[in-house]
N, C-alpha and C positions, 0 to 999 in steps of 0.2 A: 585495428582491433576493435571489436564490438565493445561495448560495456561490460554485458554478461561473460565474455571470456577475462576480460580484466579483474571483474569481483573472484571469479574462479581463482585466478592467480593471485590475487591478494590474500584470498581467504586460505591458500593453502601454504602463501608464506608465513600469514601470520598465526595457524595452525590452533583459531578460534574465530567467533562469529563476530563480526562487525555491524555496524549500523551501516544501512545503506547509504547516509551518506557521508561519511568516514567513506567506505569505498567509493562514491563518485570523488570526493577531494581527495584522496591518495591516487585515485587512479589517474585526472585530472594533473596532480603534482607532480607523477614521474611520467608524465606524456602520452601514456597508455591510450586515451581515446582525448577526442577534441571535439568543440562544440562552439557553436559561432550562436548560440543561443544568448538570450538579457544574461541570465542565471547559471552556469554551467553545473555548478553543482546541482541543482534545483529540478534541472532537468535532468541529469542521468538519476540521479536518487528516484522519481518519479519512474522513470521508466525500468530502471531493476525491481523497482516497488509491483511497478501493471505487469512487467514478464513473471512475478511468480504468483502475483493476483489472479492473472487470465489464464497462465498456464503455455499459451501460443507459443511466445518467442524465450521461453524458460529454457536454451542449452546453451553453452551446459545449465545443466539442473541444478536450482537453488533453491533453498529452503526459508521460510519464513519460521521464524524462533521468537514467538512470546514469552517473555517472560516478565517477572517481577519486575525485575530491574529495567523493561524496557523490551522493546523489537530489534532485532536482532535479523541479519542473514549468516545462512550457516550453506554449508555441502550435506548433502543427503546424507554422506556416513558419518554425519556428528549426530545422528537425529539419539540413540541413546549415549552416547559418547560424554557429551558436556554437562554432568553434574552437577558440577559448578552455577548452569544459568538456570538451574529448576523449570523447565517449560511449564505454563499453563495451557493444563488437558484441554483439551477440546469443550467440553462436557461442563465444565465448572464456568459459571456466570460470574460478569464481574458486576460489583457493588451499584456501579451507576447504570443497569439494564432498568430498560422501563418497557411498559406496555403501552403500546397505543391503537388504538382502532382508528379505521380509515374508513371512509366512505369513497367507494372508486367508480367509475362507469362500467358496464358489462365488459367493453373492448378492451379496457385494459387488465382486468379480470383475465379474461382470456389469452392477452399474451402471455402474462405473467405465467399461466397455466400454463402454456405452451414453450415458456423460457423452463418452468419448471422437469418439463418432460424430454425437453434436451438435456437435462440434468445439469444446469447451469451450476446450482448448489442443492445442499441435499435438504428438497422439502421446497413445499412453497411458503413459508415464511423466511426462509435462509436466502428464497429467490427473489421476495421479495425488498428482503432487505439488500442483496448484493448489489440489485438495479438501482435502488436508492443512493447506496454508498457509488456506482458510478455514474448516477446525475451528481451529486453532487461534486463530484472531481469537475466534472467537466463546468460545474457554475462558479466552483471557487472565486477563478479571478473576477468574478461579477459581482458576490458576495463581498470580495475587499475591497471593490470600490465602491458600493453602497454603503459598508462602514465606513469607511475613510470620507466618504460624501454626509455621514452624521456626526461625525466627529470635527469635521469643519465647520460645520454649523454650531455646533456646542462653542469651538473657539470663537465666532462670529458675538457669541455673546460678552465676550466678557469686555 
């Protein structure tokens, strides 16, 4: 069984949104999918996160649920349903948005423009941030070992 069929089923026993990974460790804990990965939670949570990011491998269909309280995954027909999690709108900024100006080269101008026109996200500020948010997935583990590589150092000192 995929992941995405296992969060389906979780989500419809437990007959509210969970965090994705509550669903990778429950699913994980009653055998539902398996992973010979470092991390097993880390990865399926990661990849139930990219199938509703990207859209691609999202069946069944899930939902991504902001709220106050946190991220949440939900089924499409809790989208007005749950009350209880107040979604934040689309539309409404949160506290810590900032602005920033880029200076880019024309080439990448132009993909950008072109990821925009495939309708990556709506607008090319929305695109250009999306390609951002997936460079950085993909530098993470690079990024924690550059911390972890200054933090060593800091211990070095004492």
């Amino acid at each position: 069984m995929r992941i995405q069929e296992a969060a389906e089923l979780l989500l419809k026993e437990e007959g509210a949104p969970l965090t994705s990974q509550e669903i990778a460790k429950r699913a994980l804990d009653r055998g539902m999918v398996t992973s010979t990965a470092r991390d097993p939670i880390f990865s399926h949570k990661s990849t139930i996160d990219k199938n509703i990011r990207e859209g691609i491998y999202n069946k069944p269909e899930l939902r991504l649920i902001l709220t106050k309280a946190g991220r949440f995954i939900g089924l499409p027909a809790w989208d007005k349903k749950n009350d209880n999690l107040q979604p934040i709108e689309k539309s409404s900024s949160f506290d810590s948005q900032r602005t920033i100006s880029l200076k880019i080269s024309e080439g990448l101008f132009e993909k950008i423009q072109l990821a925009t026109q495939a309708k990556i996200a709506d607008g090319f500020d929305a695109t250009a941030i999306c390609i951002l948010k997936r460079g950085l997935i993909d530098l993470a583990p690079a990024i924690r070992a550059g911390l972890a590589n200054q933090l060593s150092k800091l211990d070095d000192l004492k």
